[in-house]
C-alpha positions as CSV (number, residue, x, y, z in Angstrom):
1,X,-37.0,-19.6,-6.1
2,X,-33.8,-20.9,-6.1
3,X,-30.3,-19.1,-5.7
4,X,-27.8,-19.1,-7.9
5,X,-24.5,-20.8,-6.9
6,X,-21.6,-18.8,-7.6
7,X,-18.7,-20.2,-8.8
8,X,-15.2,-19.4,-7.7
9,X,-12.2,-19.8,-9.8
10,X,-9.7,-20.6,-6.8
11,X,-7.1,-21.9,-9.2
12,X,-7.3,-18.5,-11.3
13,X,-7.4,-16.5,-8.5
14,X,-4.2,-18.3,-6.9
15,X,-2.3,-17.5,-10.4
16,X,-3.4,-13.9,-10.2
17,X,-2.0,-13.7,-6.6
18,X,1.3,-15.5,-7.5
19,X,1.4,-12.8,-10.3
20,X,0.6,-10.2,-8.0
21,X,3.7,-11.2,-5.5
22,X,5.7,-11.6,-8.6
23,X,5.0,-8.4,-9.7
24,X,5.3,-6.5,-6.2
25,X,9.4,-8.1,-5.9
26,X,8.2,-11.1,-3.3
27,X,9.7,-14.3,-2.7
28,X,7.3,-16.4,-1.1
29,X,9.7,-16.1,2.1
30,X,8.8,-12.3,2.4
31,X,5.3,-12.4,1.4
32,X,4.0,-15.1,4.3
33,X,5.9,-12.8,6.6
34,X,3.6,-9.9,5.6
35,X,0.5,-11.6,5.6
36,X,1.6,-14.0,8.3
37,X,0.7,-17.1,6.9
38,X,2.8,-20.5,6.9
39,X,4.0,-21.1,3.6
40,X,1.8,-24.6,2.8
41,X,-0.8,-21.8,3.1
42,X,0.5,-19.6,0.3
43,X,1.5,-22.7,-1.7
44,X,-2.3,-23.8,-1.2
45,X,-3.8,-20.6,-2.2
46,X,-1.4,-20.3,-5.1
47,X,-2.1,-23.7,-6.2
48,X,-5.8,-23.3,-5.8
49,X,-6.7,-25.8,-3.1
50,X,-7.4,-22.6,-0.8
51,X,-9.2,-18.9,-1.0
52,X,-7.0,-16.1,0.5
53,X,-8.1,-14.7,4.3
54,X,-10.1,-11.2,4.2
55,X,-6.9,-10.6,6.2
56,X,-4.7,-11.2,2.8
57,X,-6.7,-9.4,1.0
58,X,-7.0,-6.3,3.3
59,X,-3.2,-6.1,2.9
60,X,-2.4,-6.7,-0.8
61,X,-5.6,-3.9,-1.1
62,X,-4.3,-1.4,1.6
63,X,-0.8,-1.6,1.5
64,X,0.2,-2.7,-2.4
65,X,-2.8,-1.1,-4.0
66,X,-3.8,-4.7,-5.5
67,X,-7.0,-4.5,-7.5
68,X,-9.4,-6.7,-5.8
69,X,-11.6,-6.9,-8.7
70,X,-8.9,-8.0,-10.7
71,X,-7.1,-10.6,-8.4
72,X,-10.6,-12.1,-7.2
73,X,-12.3,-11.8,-11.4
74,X,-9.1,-11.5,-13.4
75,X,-11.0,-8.0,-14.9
76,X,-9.2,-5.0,-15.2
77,X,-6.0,-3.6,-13.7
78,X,-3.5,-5.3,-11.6
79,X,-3.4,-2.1,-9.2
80,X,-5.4,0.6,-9.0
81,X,-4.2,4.0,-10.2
82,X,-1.3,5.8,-7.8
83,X,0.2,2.3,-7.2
84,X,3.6,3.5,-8.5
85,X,3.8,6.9,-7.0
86,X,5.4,6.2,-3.0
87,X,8.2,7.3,-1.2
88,X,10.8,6.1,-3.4
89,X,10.8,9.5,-5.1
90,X,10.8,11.8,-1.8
91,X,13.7,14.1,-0.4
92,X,14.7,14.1,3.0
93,X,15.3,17.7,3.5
94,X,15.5,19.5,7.1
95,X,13.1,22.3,6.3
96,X,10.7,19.4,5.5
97,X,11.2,17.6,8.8
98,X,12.7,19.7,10.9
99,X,13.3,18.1,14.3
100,X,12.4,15.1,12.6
101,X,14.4,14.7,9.9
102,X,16.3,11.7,11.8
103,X,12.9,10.0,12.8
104,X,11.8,10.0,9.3
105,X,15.2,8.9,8.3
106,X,14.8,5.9,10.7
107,X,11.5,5.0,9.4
108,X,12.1,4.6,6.1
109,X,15.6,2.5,6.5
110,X,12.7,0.1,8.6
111,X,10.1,0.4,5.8
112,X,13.6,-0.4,3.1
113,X,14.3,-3.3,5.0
114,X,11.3,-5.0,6.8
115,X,8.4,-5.7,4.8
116,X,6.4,-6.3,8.3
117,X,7.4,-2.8,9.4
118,X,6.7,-1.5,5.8
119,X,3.1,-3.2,5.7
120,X,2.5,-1.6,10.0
121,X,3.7,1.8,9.1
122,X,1.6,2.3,5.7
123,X,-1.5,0.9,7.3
124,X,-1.6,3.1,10.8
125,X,-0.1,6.1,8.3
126,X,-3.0,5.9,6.3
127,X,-5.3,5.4,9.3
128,X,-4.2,8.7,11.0
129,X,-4.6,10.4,7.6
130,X,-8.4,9.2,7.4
131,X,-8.7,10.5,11.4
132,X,-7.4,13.1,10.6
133,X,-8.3,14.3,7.2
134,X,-9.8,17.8,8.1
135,X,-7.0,19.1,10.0
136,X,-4.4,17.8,7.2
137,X,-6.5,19.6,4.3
138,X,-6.4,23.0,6.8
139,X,-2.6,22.3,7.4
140,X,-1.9,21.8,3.7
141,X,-4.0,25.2,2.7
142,X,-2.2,27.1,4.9
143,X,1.2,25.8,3.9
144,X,0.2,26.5,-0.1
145,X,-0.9,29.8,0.5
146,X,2.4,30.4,2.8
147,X,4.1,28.9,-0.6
148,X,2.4,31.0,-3.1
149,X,2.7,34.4,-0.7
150,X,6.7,33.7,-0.7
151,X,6.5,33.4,-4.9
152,X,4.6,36.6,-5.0
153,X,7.2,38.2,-2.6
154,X,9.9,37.4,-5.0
155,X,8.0,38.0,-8.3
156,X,7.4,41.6,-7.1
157,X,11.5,42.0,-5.9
């Protein structure tokens, strides 16, 4: 029985890629940076001559929420859901962060202004998160019903 060659559309999968940077605010300058790739490379792949690394992919999935499905198929979304929610909308406020409130502070001018620090910081973020994920869901239940004990307080006042 023979298998079935499967064909891959390189040059529409280097279109949906150049869309995808597009869309994300990327000159090609910035986006080799991230991925750390020469920029023949990106040219390549955006050309079709050349299939983006597992390593390209893992970031445009990871950090930018890209829709693999769609850049690799052109089906479906761009991103997947929750692309747009981030940081951008966040307060710093010092009962938030506490002691940390000029950390946090520093962290995000890097994340506003390197893309390379932007890309590091979401993936190890996220990576602690999933190590992590029992004693965040405790810490979050206990802070919510700390939260909903103080409304109660102040209803019954």
């Amino acid at each position: 029985m023979k298998k079935k060659k499967v064909e891959i559309d390189l040059a529409g999968i280097g279109d949906r890629m150049k869309a995808v940077r597009k869309r994300l605010g990327l000159m090609q300058r910035d986006f080799i940076k991230i991925v750390n790739i020469t920029m023949s490379t990106l040219s390549d792949i955006e050309t079709g001559k050349k299939r983006p690394s597992s390593e390209i992919l893992f970031i445009l999935s990871e950090v930018y929420k890209v829709n693999l499905h769609y850049l690799l198929h052109g089906e479906g979304d761009m991103f997947r859901s929750g692309a747009e929610e981030g940081i951008a909308g966040m307060t710093l406020a010092d009962d938030i962060f506490g002691e940390y409130t000029d950390d946090f502070k520093d962290i995000l001018w890097y994340m506003k202004h390197s893309l390379l620090a932007r890309a590091a910081i979401i993936v190890m973020a996220k990576e602690y998160c999933l190590k992590n994920e029992e004693m965040l869901k405790k810490e979050m239940k206990k802070h919510e019903e700390k939260n909903k004990n103080k409304k109660e307080n102040k209803n019954e006042k």
